[in-house]
Structures are given as C-alpha cells and as structure tokens.
Steps between C-alpha positions, in 0.01 A plus 500: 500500500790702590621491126166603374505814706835605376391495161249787482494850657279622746181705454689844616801512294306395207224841565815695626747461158128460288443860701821652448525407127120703418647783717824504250272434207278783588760751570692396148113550365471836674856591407431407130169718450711844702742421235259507192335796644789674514672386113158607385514874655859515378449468187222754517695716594782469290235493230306840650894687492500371125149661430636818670817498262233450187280756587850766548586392161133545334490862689800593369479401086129608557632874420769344247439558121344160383814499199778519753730220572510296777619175608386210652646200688365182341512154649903630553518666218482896434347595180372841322150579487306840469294621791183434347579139422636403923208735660210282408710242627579642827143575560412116391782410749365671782158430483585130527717546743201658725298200443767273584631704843059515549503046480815530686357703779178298515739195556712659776115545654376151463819368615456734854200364520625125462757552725247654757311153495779317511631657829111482673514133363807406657459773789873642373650774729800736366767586699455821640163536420231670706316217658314684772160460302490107592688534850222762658219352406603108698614674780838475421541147403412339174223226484571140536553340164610745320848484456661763248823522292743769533639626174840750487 
C-alpha cells in the first residue's frame, strides 16, 4: 500500500501548482492585452505626428503656383513632380490616414475595455494602485474567497 501512495501526489500540491500556474497564465494574459493596447496607441500616434507633417506640407504648397517644382520621396526614391500633380495626393494621403488613426483609436478603446473585464474577471490589482474603493466598503478586509492577483 505504501508503494501505491508514493506514486501519486496529494490533493494540495496538485490545487496549489494547478493554482499557481492560472495565476502565471493570467498575469502573462493580462500582460499580453497592456501590451497590445499599448503597440496599438503607438502606432497612432506615430501615425497622428505623420498626419501633422502632411497637413504642414498641404498648407504650405496650398499658396504654391500649381506649375512649380517639387519633389517627392517615393517608396525610397525622390522624384520630380509639379505641385498640382503631389497635392491631390497629399490630400488623398491624409484623409486615409484620418480614417485609419479613427479604426486605430476605436481599437485602443475596445482593447481598454477588454482589459477592464479581464482584470474584474480575474479580480487583477496593479501595483500601486488606489485600492481604497474595495478596502472601505468590507471594513478593511477583503471577503472570503476572493483571492486577487497583484500585477507590477
């Protein structure tokens, strides 16, 4: 009987490891979705500084005679063109990049809100965070149960 015993682990270090490995897996989950978020709002914003630099240039050959020369970087490459051949371009340009920093936005939204359910799924605390809206209400102590995770 002795040898049967040996081979198989008890009840509590099975739930304890089984318990620690969901906590890891939901903190790499959490971890993952901040890090979306934040890729996605970077490139917004490097995509909002390269609408700003569109619209300086559009401002500026808006006053230009339409015959003039100008030049413009192409996939590496710098070529001639008159002003009234790269403006309607530039204008194109921006207006697509509007829509595109508008779907970016709305994903940098959604994914706030996904991470919001995530963390009151998985009752996930940040580091440093004010958490004196679920510590006054209990009295000071948290209900029994509910165990959360503690993210840096």
């Amino acid at each position: 009987m002795a040898s049967g015993d040996a081979g198989f682990p008890t009840a509590a270090k099975v739930g304890n490891k089984q318990l620690k490995l969901n906590q890891e897996q939901v903190v790499a989950g959490f971890n993952q979705l901040r890090e979306q978020q934040r890729a996605v709002a970077s490139k917004c914003s490097e995509l909002e500084m390269e609408l700003n630099e569109h619209r300086l240039v559009v401002d500026t050959l808006k006053d230009v005679d339409g015959d003039r020369k100008c030049f413009r970087m192409v996939g590496g490459v710098l070529v001639e063109r008159t002003v009234k051949e790269v403006l309607p371009a530039l204008e194109h340009n921006m207006e697509q990049l509007s829509k595109l920093i508008e779907s970016l936005n709305a994903q940098v939204v959604a994914k706030g809100e996904e991470l919001t359910k995530y963390r009151e799924k998985y009752n996930i605390k940040i580091k440093g965070e004010d958490d004196t809206k679920g510590t006054d209400s209990g009295g000071g102590k948290e209900k029994p149960g509910t165990q959360g995770i503690l993210v840096s």
